[in-house]
C-alpha positions in Angstrom: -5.8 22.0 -14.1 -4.5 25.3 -14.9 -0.8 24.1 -15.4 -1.9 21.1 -18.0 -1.1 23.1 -20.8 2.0 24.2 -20.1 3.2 19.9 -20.1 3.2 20.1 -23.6 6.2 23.2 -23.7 7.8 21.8 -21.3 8.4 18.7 -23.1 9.2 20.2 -26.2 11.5 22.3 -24.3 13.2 18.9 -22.6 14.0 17.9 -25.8 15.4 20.4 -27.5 17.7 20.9 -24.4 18.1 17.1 -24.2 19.6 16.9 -27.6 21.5 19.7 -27.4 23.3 18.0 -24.4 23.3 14.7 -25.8 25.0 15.2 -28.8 27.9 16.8 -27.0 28.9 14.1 -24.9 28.6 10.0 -25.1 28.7 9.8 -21.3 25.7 12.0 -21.2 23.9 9.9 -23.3 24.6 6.6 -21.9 24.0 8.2 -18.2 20.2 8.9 -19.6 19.8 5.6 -21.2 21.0 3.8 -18.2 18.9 5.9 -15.8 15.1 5.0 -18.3 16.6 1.6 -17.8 16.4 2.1 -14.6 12.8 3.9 -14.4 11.5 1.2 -16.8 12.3 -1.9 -14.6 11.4 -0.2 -11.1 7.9 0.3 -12.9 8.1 -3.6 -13.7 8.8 -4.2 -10.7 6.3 -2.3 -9.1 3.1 -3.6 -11.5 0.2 -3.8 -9.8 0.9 -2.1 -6.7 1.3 1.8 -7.9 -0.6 3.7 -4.8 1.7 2.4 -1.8 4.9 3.1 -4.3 8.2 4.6 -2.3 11.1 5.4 -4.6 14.1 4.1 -3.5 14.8 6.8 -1.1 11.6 6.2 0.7 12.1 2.5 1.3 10.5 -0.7 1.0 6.9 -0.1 0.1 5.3 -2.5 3.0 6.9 0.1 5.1 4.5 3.1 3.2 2.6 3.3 6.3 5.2 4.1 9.1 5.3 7.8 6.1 2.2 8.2 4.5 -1.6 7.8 5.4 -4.9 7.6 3.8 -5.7 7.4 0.2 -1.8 8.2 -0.4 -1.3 4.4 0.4 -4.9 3.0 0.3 -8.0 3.1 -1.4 -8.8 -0.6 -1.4 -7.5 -1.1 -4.6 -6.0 -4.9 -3.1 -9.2 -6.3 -2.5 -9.3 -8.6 -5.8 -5.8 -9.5 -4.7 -7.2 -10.7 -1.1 -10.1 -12.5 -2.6 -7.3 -14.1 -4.6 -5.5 -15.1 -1.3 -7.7 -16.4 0.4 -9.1 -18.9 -2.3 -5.5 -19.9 -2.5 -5.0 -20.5 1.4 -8.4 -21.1 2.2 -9.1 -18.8 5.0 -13.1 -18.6 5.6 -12.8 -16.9 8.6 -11.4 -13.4 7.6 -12.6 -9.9 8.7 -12.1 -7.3 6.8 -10.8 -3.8 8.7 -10.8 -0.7 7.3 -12.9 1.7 4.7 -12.8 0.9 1.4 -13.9 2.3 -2.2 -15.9 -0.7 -3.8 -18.2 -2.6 -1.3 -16.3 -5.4 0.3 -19.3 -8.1 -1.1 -18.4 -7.5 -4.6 -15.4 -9.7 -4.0 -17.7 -12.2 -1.8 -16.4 -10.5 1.8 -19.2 -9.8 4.4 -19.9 -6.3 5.1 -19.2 -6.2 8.6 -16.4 -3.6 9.1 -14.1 -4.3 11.8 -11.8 -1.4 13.0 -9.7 -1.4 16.2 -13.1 1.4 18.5 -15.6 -1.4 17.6 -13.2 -4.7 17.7 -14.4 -6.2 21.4 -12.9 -9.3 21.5 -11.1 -12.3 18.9 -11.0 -16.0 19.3 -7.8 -17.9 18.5 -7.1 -18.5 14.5 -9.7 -15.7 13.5 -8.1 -14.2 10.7 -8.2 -9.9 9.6 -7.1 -8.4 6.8 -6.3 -4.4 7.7 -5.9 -2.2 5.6 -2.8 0.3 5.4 -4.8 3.5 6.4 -6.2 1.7 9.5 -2.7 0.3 10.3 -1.1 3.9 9.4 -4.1 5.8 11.8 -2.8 2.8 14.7 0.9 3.6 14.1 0.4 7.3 14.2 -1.4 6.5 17.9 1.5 4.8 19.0 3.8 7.5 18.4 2.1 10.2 19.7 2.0 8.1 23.1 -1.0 5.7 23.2 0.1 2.2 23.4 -2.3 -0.1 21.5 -2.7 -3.0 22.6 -4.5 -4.3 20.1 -1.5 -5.0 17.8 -0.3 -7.3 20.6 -2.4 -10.2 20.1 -2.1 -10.9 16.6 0.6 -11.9 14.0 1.3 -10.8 11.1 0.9 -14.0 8.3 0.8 -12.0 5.3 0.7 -8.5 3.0 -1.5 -8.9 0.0 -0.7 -6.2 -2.7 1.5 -3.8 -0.5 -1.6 -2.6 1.5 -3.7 -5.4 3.1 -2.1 -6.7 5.9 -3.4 -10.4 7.2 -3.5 -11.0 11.1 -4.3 -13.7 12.9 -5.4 -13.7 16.7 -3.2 -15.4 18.9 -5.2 -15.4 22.0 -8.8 -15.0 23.3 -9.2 -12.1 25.1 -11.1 -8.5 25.5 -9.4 -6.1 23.2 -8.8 -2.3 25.2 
């Protein structure tokens, strides 16, 4: 809060410098008009789905949660995006895993919370939708060792805005 101020300078400062260098070279200019063109459509491309954004040096956004964890990728922000999905593919029978800002019955979900301590067991075709953190907290198990076997039993059928991921069980059985 201390720094805001200074934004202001330092964008009157970019452009004095910016036109300075611009109006002594053509390439210059077109390099910078090329490169906005290029800020301009990755943040087209990227509408709605700002939080779990990687530039291009970071990767594919679905992948978000193999780098970053917690609210950097998540703060339930997809859940009127999942409601969406599953009105269009008619799943009744999703769980929801995972904390989330705005209480999951606002968009008609139950409020049973399902994360991978409490999750006992799963019958075939039951459907979850995880959210990144809890998928980023399970991945960052697996790497420091601890196999989770949870993840083994179900398939992945779908992402819904870049951080809800949809499972579906594959077999009935106790999970560990």
């Amino acid at each position: 809060r201390y720094i805001v101020c200074v934004y202001p300078l330092i964008f009157v400062l970019i452009g004095v410098l910016g036109r300075k260098v611009v109006a002594g070279s053509r390439m210059i200019a077109a390099t910078l008009v090329v490169l906005l063109m290029a800020q301009v459509l990755t943040c087209v491309h990227t509408f709605p789905d700002y939080i779990p954004y990687l530039n291009q040096l970071g990767g594919n956004p679905l992948n978000a949660t193999k780098l970053l964890d917690d609210s950097n990728i998540d703060w339930g922000q997809s859940l009127s995006q999942l409601e969406q999905y599953v009105k269009l593919t008619g799943l009744s029978n999703i769980r929801l895993s995972g904390r989330n800002v705005v209480p999951a019955s606002y968009y008609g979900f139950p409020e049973e919370q399902v994360d991978t301590g409490t999750l006992r067991s799963c019958s075939p075709d039951d459907y979850f939708a995880v959210s990144a953190h809890m998928v980023s907290r399970t991945l960052y198990t697996e790497r420091r060792g601890k196999r989770l076997r949870f993840w083994d039993q179900f398939q992945l059928v779908g992402v819904v805005g870049k951080s809800i991921f949809i499972y579906r069980c594959l077999q009935a059985q106790s999970v560990q």
